[in-house]
C-alpha positions as CSV (number, residue, x, y, z in Angstrom):
1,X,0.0,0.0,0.0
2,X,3.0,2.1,-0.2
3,X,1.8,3.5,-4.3
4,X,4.4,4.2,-6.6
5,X,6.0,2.1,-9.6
6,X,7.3,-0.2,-6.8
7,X,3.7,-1.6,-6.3
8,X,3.8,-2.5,-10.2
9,X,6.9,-4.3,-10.8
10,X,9.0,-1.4,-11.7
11,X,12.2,-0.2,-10.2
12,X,12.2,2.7,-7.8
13,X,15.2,5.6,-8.3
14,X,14.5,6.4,-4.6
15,X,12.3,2.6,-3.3
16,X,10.7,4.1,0.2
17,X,11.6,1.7,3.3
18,X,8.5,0.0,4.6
19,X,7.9,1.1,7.8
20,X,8.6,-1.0,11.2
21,X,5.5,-0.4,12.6
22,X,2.2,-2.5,11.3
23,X,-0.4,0.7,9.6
24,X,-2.9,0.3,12.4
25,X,-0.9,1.2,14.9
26,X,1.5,3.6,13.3
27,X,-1.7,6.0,13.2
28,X,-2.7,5.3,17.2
29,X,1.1,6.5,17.6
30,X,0.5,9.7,15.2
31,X,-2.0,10.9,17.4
32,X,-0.4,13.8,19.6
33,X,-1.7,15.1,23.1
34,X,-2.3,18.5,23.9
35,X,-2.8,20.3,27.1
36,X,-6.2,21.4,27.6
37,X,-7.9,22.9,30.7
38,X,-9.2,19.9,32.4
39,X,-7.5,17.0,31.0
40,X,-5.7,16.0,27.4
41,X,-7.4,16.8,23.7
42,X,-6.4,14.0,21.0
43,X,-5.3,15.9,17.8
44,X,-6.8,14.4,14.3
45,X,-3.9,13.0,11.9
46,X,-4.3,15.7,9.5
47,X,-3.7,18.3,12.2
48,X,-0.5,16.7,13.9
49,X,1.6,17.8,10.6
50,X,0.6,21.2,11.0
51,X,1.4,21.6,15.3
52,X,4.9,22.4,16.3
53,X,6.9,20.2,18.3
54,X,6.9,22.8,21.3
55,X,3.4,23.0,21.3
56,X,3.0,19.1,22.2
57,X,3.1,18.4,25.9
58,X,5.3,15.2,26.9
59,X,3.8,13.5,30.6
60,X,6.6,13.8,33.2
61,X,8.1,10.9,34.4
62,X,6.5,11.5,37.9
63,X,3.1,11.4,36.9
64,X,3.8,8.5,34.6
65,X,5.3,7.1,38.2
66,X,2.0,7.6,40.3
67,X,-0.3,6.1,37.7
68,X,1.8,3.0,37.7
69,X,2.0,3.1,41.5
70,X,-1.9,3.3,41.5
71,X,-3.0,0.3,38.9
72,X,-4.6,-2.3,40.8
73,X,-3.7,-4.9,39.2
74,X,-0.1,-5.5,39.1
75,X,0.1,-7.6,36.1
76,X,-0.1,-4.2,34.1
77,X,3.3,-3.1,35.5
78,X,4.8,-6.5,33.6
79,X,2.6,-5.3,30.0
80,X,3.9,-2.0,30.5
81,X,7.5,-2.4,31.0
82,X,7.2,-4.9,28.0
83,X,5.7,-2.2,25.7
84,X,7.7,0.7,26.7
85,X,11.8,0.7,27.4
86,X,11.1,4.1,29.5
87,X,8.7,2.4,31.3
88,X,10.8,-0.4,31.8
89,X,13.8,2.1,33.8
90,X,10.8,3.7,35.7
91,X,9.1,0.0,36.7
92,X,12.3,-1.5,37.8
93,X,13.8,1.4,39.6
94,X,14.3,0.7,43.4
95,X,12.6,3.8,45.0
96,X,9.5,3.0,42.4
97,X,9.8,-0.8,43.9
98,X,9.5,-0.1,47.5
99,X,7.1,2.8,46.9
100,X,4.9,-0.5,45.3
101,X,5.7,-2.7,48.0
102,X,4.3,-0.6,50.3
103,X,1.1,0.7,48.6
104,X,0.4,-3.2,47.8
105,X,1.7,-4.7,50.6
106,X,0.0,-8.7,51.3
107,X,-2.8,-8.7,52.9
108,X,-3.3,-10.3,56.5
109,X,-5.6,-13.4,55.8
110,X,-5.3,-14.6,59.9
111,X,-3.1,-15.8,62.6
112,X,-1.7,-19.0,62.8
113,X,-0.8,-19.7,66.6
114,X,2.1,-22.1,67.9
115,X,-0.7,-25.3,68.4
116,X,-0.9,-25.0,64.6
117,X,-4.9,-23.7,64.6
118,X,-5.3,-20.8,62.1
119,X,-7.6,-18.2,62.9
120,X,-9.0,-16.3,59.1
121,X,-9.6,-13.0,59.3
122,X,-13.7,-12.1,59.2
123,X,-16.0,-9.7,58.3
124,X,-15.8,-6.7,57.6
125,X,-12.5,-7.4,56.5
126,X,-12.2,-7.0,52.5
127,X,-9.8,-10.3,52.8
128,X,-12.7,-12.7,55.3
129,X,-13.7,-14.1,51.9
130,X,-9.9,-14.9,50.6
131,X,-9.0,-16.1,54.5
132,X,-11.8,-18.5,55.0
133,X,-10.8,-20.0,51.6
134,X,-7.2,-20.1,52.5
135,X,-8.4,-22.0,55.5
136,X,-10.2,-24.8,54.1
137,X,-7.4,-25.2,51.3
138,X,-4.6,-25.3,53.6
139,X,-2.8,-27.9,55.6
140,X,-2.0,-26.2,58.9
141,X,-1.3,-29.7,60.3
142,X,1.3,-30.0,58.3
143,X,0.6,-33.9,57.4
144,X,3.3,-33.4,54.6
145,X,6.1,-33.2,57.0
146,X,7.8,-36.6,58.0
147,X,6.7,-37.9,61.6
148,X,5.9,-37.6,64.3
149,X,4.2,-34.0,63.9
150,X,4.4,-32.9,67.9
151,X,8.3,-33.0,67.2
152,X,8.1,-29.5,65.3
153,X,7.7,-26.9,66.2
154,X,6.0,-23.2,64.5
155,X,8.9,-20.3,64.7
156,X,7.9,-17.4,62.0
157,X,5.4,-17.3,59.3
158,X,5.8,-14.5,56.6
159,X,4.0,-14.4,53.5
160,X,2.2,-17.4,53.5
161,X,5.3,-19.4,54.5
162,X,5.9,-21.0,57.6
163,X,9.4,-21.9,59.3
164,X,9.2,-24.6,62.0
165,X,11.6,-26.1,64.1
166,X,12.5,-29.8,64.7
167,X,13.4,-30.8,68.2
168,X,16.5,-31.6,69.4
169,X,15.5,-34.8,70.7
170,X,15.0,-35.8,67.2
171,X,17.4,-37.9,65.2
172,X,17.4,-35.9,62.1
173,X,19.9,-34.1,61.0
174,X,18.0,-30.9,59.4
175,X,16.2,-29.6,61.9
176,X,15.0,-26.5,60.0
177,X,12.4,-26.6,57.5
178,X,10.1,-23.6,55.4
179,X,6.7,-24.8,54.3
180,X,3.8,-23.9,52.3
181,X,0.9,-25.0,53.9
182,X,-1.5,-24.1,51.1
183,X,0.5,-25.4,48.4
184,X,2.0,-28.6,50.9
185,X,5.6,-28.0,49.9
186,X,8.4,-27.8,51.9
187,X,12.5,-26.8,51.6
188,X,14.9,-27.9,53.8
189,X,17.2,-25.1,55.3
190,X,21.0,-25.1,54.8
191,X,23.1,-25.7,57.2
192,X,25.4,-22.9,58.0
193,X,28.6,-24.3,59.6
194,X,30.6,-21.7,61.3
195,X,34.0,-22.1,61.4
């Protein structure tokens, strides 16, 4: 669709280089933003020719920043540093990442106390419906474990993860191990040996 002799055969003194970009979305990227009172104004194709360049209003990196911070779903973080290498430097910069961490930080689904009962969160929590499911899906008994299961004991839990303890009387030799109770994995912890 490029016109010209090319298109019928013939050879081209000055053949046009086909353009990178497929033509349904080289005219979405044509489309310039201008500032407007209350909000942005998309310019018609046949008007962006016609605008000078320091007319054209570029969004600041910041505000590109706090609409990133403020998706909810954080899936559109990944699609946007995909599309966008700018994007990409904002997304994975370490202020921007900890400033995400703590606007989306997990939420608390319940308690898990050292005789291995788990206590969900309820209403009016926004989380009771997640935390009751989390209940009935997980195995806070930890049957996955070898035996006997009153020989460990619960030390931390932290993000769905739970560290427990073998005891001493035991004759294993890891006595450290982090498990998933909703997903019934486990990993043994490595040994440190001080020397």
């Amino acid at each position: 669709m490029g016109g010209g002799a090319a298109d019928h055969g013939q050879a081209s003194a000055h053949p046009r280089p086909e353009p990178a970009v497929p033509e349904h979305r080289r005219k979405k990227r044509r489309a310039r933003l201008l500032p407007r009172r209350h909000g942005v104004q998309e310019i018609p194709d046949e008007l962006v020719a016609e605008i000078p360049d320091e007319l054209v209003a570029e969004i600041p990196d910041e505000l590109v920043e706090e609409i990133f911070l403020r998706r909810p779903i954080l899936a559109d973080l990944v699609r946007a540093s995909l599309a966008c290498v700018s994007f990409r430097g904002l997304i994975a910069d370490r202020y921007f990442l900890r400033r995400l961490r703590k606007l989306h930080a997990p939420p608390v689904l319940g308690f898990l106390n050292g005789y291995r009962d788990f206590f969900p969160v309820i209403p009016p929590s926004p989380f009771a419906s997640a935390a009751s499911a989390v209940a009935l899906a997980a195995d806070f008994s930890f049957s996955f474990l070898p035996a006997p299961a009153r020989d460990w004991k619960i030390l931390d839990v932290r993000d769905g993860r739970v560290l427990l303890k073998r005891s001493p009387s035991s004759c294993h030799n890891r006595p450290l191990v982090v498990c998933d109770p909703l997903y019934r994995r486990r990993r043994p912890q490595k040994r440190h040996h001080s020397q």
